[in-house]
N, C-alpha and C positions, 0 to 999 in steps of 0.2 A: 697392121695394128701392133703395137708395140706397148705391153706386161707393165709396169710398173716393176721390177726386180731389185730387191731388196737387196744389199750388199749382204751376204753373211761372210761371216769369220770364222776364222778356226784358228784352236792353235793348244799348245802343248805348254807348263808352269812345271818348271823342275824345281825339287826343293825349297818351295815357300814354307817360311814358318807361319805359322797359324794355331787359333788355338778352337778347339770344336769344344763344346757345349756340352752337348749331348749326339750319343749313335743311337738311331732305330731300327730295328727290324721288320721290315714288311715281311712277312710270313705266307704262304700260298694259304688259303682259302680253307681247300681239298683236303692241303697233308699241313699239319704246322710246324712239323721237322724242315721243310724246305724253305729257306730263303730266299723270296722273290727280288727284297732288294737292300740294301744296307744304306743308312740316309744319314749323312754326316754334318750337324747343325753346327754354325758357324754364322756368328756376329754379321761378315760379310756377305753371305748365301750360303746354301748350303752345297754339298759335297755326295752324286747318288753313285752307286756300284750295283750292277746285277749280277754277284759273284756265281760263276757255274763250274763244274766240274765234266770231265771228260770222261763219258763209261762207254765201255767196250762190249760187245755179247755178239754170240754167232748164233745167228737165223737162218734157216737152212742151207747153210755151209759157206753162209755172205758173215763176214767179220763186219758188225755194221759199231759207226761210233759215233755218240751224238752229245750232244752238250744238255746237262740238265742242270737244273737249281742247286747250290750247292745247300748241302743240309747244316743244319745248327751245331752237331758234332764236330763237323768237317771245318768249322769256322779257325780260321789262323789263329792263333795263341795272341798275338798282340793287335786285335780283335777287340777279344776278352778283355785284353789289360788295358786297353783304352778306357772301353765303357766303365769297368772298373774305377779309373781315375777321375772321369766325370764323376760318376755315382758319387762318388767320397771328396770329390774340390771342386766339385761344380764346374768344371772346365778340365782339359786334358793338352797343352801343346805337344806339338810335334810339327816337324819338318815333312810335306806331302809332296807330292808330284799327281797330275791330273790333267785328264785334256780340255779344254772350254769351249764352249762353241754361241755364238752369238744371231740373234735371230729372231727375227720379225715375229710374233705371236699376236693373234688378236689385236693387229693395230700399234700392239709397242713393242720397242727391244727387251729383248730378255736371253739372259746370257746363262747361261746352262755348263755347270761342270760335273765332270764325274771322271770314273775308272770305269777302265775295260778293261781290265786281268788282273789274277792275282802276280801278277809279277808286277806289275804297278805298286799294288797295295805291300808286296814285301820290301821295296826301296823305301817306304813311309819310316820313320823314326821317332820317338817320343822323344819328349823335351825335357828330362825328370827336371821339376821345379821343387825348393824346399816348402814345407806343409809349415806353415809358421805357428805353432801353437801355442796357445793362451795355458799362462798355467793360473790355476783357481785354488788361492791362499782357503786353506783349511777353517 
């Protein structure tokens, strides 16, 4: 008997410009310091990361190391200056990189991108665009 199987994709976007919207923070539940996931809205789809960091600690005499959420402090500086740009222009370009992956959901295709590390997310670059503003005669 032979599955119906779905073709899936995969694959890797270096460098597209694009321009996001707005960034959200899904926040843990439990603690609100921690960042479960960072959601990057974009005209075309959006854009998800589940930034983590890497902590170290020794339990009885094991060096153990494990990946957790990374916290709202911990968050990269051009992060900040993103959602910044949105907040005040309504939109923020920049040049990303992101891996996509393509795939049968409930019946339709749906194509899913995101980041898996902050080294990912340090190759991203903003696009500075001029703020055109209105001057208002006295």
């Amino acid at each position: 008997m032979e599955e119906n199987k779905v073709e899936e994709e995969k694959g890797f976007i270096e460098d597209r410009e694009t321009t996001i919207t707005e960034i959200e923070l899904k926040v843990n539940r439990n603690n609100e310091e921690q960042v479960d996931k960072i959601i990057f809205h974009r005209p075309d789809g959006k854009i998800t990361w589940k930034p983590k960091i890497t902590k170290e600690s020794y339990e009885g005499g094991f060096k153990v190391v494990k990946q957790v959420a990374m916290e709202r402090d911990m968050l990269p500086k051009k992060l900040t200056e993103m959602a910044m740009i949105c907040s005040e222009q309504q939109r923020c370009k920049a040049k990303v990189s992101y891996n996509w992956w393509k795939t049968e959901m409930d019946g339709k295709m749906e194509t899913y991108r995101f980041i898996l590390s902050e080294k990912t997310f340090d190759k991203w670059e903003i696009i500075k665009t001029e703020v055109k503003e209105e001057t208002v005669a006295p």
